[in-house]
C-alpha positions as CSV (number, residue, x, y, z in Angstrom):
1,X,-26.3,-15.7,-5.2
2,X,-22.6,-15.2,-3.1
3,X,-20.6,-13.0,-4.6
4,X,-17.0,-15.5,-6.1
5,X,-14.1,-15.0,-4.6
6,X,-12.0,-13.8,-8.0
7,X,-14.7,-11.7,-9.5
8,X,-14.4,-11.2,-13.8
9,X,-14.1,-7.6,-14.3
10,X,-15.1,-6.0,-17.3
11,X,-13.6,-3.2,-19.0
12,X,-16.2,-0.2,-17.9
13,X,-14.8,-1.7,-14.1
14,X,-11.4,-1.6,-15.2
15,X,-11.9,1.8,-16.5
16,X,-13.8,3.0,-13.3
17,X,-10.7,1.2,-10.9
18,X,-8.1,3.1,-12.9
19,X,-10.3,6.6,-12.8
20,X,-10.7,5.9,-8.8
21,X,-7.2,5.0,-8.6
22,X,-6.3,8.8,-10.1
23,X,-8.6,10.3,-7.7
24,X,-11.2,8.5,-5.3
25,X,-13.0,11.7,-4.5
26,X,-14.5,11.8,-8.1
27,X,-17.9,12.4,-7.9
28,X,-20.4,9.3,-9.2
29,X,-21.5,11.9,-11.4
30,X,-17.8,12.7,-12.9
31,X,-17.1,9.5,-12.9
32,X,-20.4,8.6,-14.6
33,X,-20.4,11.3,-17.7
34,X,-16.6,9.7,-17.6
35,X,-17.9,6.1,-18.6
36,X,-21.1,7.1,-20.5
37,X,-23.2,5.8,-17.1
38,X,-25.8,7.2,-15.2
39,X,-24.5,8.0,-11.4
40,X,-27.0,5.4,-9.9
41,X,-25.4,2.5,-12.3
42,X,-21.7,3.7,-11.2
43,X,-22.9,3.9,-7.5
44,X,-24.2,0.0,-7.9
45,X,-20.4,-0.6,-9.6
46,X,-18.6,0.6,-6.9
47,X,-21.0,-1.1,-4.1
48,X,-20.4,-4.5,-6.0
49,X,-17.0,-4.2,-6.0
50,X,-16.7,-3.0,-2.4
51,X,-18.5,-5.8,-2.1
52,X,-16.2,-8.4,-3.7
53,X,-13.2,-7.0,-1.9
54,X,-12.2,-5.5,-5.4
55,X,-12.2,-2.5,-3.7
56,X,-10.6,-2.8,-0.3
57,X,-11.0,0.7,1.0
58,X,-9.9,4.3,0.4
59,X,-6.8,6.1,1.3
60,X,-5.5,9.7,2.0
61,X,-1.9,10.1,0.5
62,X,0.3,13.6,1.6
63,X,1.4,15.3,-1.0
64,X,4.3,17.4,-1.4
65,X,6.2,18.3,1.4
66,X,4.3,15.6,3.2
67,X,2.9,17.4,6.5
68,X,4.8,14.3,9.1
69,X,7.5,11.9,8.6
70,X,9.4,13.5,5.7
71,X,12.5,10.9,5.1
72,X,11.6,7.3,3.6
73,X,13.2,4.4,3.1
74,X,13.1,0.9,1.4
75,X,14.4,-2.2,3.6
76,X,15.1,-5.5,2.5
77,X,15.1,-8.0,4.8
78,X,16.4,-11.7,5.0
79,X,14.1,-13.8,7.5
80,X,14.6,-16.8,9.4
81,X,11.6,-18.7,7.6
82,X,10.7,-20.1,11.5
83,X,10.8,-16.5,13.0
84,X,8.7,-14.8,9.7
85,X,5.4,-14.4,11.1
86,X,7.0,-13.1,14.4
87,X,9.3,-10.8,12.0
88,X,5.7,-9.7,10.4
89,X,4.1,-9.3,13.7
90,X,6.6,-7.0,15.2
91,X,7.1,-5.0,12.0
92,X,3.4,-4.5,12.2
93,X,3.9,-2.6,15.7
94,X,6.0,0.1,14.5
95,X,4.2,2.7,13.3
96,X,7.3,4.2,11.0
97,X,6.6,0.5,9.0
98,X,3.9,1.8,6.4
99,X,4.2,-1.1,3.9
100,X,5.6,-4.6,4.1
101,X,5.6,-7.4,1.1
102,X,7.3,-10.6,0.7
103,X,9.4,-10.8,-1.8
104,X,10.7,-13.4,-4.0
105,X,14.8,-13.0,-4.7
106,X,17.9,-13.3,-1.9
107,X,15.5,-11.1,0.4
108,X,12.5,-12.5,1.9
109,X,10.5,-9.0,2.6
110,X,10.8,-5.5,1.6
111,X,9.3,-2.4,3.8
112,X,8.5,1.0,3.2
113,X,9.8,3.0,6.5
114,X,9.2,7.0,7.3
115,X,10.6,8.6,10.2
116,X,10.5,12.2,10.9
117,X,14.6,12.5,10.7
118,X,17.4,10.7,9.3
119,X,18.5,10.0,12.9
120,X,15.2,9.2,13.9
121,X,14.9,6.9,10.2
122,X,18.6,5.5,11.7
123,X,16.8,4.6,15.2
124,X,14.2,2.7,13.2
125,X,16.5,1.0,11.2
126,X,18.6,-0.4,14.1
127,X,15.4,-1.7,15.5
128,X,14.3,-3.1,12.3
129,X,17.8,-5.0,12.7
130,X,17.8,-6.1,16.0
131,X,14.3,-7.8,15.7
132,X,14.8,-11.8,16.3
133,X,14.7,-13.7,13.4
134,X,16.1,-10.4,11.1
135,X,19.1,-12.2,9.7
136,X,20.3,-9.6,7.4
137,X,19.0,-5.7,5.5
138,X,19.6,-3.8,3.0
139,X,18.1,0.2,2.8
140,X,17.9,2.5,0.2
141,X,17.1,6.0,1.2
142,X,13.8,7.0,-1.0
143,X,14.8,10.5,-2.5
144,X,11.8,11.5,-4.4
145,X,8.6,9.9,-6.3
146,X,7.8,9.7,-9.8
147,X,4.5,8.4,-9.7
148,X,2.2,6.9,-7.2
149,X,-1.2,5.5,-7.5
C-alpha cells in the first residue's frame, strides 16, 4: 500500500519529531527508553517517516561563534509577481542566501543572508537589490538567537 501524501501522525511520532528536533544524533536506543519503545520499533518510526517525507533530511547547525559567515541578516523583499520565479532562481545561486520563504503581508519573500563581514553582508545586499524583478527590501541585522530548532 503507497504511503498518502499528508500522513496522520500520532502522538509517540510527534513525541519522537520533537526529541529529533532537540538533537538528531540521539541514539534509537535514547530515543527508545525516551518513548517506552524498543530501538528496532523507533528505527521502523523514523524509516516510515523518512519515507513519507515527514522527515526530509538532517542538518548540522554551528553553534556559538559559528566557525564561517558570522553576520546575519533578514531581507524582505517586494517582487514583481512576473519576475518571482526568476527572483527565486537567482537567490538560489548565492550561497550567502541560506533561507528564502514567501511571505504573506506588503513583502512577498523574506531571506535569511550570512556573509563573513558587514561589508561583505553590504555587497550581498546590493546584489540582493539589483536583481531584476527586486522592486523594493527591507533588512534587519540578526544580533543574536534565542532559540532554534
Amino acid at each position: 500500500m503507497p504511503d498518502l501524501p499528508n500522513p496522520p501522525l500520532d502522538d509517540i511520532d510527534r513525541q519522537l519529531l520533537d526529541l529529533l528536533a532537540m538533537n538528531a544524533r540521539t541514539s534509537t536506543a535514547a530515543l527508545g527508553r525516551a518513548l517506552g519503545l524498543s530501538r528496532s520499533t523507533v528505527q521502523d518510526r523514523i524509516a516510515r517517516l523518512e519515507r513519507q517525507g515527514v522527515i526530509a533530511g538532517y542538518t548540522l547547525r554551528y553553534g556559538t561563534p559559528a566557525p564561517r559567515r558570522t553576520v546575519s541578516a533578514l531581507v524582505m523583499l517586494s517582487v514583481n509577481a512576473k519576475l518571482a520565479d526568476r527572483v527565486v532562481h537567482t537567490l538560489r545561486k548565492m550561497p550567502e542566501v541560506t533561507r528564502l520563504h514567501t511571505i504573506s503581508g506588503i513583502y512577498d519573500m523574506c531571506a535569511t543572508v550570512s556573509a563573513d563581514s558587514h561589508d561583505a553582508l553590504d555587497a550581498v545586499l546590493d546584489g540582493i537589490g539589483r536583481i531584476a524583478g527586486v522592486e523594493k527590501t527591507m533588512s534587519s541585522i540578526i544580533l543574536s538567537t534565542k532559540l532554534e530548532r
